[in-house]
C-alpha positions as CSV (number, residue, x, y, z in Angstrom):
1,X,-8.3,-14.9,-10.8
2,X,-10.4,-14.6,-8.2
3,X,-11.1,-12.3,-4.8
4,X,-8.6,-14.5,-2.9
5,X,-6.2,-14.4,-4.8
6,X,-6.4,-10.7,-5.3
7,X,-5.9,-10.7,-1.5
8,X,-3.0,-12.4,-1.5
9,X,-1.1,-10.8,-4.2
10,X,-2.2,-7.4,-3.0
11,X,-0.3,-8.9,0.4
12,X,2.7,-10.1,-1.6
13,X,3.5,-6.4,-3.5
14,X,2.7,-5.1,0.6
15,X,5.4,-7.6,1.9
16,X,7.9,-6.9,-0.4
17,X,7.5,-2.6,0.3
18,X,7.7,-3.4,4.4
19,X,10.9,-5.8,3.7
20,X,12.2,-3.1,1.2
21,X,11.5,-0.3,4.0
22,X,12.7,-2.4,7.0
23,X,16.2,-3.6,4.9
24,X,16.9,-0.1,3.3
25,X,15.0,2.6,4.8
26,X,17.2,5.0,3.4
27,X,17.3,3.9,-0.5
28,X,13.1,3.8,0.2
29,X,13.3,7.2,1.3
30,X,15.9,8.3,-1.5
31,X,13.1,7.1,-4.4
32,X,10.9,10.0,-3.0
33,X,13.3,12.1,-2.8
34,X,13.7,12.4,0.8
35,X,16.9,12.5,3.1
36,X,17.2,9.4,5.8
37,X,17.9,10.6,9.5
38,X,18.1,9.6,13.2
39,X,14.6,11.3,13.8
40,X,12.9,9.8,10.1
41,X,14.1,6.6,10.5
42,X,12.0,6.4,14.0
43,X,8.9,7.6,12.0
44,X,9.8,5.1,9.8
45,X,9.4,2.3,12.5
46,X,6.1,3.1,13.6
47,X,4.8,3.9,9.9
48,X,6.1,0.2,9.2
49,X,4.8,-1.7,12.2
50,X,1.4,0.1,11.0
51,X,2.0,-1.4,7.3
52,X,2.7,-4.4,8.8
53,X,-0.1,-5.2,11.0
54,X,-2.4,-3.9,7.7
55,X,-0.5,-6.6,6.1
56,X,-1.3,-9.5,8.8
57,X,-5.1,-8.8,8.1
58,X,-4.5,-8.6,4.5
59,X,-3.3,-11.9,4.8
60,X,-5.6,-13.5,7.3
61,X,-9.0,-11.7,5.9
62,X,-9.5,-14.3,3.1
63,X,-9.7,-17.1,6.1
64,X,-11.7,-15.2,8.5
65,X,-14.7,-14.0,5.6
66,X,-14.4,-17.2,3.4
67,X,-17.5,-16.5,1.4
68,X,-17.9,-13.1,2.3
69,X,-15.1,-11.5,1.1
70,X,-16.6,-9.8,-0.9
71,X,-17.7,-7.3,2.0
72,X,-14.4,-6.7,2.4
73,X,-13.7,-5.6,-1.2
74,X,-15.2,-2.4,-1.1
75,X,-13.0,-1.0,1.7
76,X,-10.1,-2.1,0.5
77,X,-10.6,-0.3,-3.0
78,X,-11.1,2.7,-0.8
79,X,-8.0,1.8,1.5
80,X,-6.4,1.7,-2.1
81,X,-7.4,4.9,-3.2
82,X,-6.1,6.7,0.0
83,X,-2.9,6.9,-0.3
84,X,-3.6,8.4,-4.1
85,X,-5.0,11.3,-2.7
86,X,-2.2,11.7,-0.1
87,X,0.7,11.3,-2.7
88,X,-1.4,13.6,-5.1
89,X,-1.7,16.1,-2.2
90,X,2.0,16.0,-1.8
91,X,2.9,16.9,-5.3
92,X,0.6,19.4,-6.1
93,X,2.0,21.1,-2.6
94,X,5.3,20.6,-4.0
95,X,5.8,18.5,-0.4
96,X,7.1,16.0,-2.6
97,X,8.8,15.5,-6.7
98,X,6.2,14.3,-9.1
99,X,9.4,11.3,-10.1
100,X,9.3,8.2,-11.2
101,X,8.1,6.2,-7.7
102,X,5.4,8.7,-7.1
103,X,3.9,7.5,-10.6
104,X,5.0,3.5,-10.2
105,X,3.4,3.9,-6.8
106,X,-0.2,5.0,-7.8
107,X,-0.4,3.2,-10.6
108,X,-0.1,0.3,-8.5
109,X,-2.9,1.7,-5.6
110,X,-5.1,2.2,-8.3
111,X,-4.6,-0.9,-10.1
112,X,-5.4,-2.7,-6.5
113,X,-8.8,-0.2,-6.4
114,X,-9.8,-1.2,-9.5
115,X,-9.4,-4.9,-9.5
116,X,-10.7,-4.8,-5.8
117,X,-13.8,-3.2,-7.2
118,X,-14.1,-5.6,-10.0
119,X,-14.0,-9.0,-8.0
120,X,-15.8,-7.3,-5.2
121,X,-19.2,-7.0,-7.4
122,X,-18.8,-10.8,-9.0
């Protein structure tokens, strides 16, 4: 595998969450432990048009850098690691349940950080 590549999976998994959020905000919302309504699902919108334009440069970033990807690497294992701390924050708060999609969810960001990190410093 290479950096690329890494980019496009890591825009794959981010595809599938925006279609899973745009298709059934409210099951989404439900694995978190949250209740859909009117006012959520407008936050929803905007937090999903912000996933998806994060998604677009995903996607394009391999194209644009070519060789230089690499540059890109770094921030994206810190992008990764963001949302880590944010989920983390929400738990230990008790903001949010400590269930299974708070633990499948940062597995995955840190999977992404470390692999991001790894082909980053070929």
């Amino acid at each position: 595998m290479n950096l690329k590549l890494l980019f496009r999976i890591f825009f794959g998994v981010q595809a599938v969450f925006v279609l899973g959020a745009i298709v059934s905000p409210e099951a989404m919302m439900e694995s978190f432990g949250m209740n859909y309504t009117s006012e959520a699902g407008i936050m929803l919108q905007f937090a999903m048009l912000g996933q998806i334009l994060f998604v677009v440069l995903t996607f394009q970033l391999p194209d644009w850098l070519g060789e230089n990807l690499a540059k890109a690497g770094m921030t994206y294992t810190v992008l990764c690691l963001l949302p880590v701390g944010l989920n983390s924050y929400h738990v230990l708060s008790d903001v949010l349940p400590a269930g299974p999609a708070f633990f499948v969810e940062n597995t995955m960001w840190v999977a992404f950080a470390v692999l991001f990190y790894l082909y980053s410093k070929k």
